[in-house]
C-alpha positions in Angstrom: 0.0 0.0 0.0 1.2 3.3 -0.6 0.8 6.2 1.5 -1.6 8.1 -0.8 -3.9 5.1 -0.4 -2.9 4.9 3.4 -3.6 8.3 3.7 -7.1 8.2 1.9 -7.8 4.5 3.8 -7.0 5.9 7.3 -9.9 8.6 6.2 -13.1 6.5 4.8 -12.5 4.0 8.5 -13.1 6.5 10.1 -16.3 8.0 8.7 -14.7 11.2 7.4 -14.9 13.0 4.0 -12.4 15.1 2.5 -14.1 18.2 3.8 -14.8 17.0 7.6 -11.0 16.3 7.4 -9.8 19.5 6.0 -12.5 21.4 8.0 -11.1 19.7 11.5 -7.8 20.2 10.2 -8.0 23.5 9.4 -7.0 23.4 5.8 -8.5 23.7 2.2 -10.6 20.5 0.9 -8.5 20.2 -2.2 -5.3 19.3 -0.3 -6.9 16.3 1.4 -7.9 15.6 -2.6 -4.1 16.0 -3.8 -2.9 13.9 -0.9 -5.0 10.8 -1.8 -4.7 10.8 -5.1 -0.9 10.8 -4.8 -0.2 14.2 -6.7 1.0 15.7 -3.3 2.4 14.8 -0.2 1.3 16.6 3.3 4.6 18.1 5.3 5.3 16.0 8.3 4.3 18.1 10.2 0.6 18.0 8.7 1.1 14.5 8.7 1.7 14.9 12.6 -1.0 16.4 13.3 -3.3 14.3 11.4 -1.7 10.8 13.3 -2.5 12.9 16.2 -6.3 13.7 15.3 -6.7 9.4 14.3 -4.9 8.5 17.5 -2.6 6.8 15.8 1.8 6.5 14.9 3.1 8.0 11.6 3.9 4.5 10.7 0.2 3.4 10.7 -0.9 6.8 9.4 1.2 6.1 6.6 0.7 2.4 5.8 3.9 1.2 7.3 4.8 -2.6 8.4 7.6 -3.5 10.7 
């Protein structure tokens, strides 16, 4: 798996659209959008802060396997 689909996986389990994400976030719709569909990647610092808002590591957040 890669991280866009991680990304957009962590998302749909659980319950979120793009907006509720970006709104809780506090950032544009349309990066959520450019995240998942692999065109961008969030800072890791976003990406912090959006492990921290699942309740989850960066390595799940991003699909990672040990």
């Amino acid at each position: 798996m890669d991280i866009a689909e991680s990304l957009r996986q962590n998302r749909e389990e659980r319950g979120l659209n793009p907006h509720e994400l970006a709104h809780a976030l506090g950032i544009n719709h349309q990066n959520v959008y450019r995240w998942e569909s692999g065109k961008i990647l969030p800072s890791i610092e976003m990406c912090v802060k959006i492990a921290d808002y699942y309740g989850i590591s960066l390595d799940e957040l991003v699909g990672r396997k040990i």
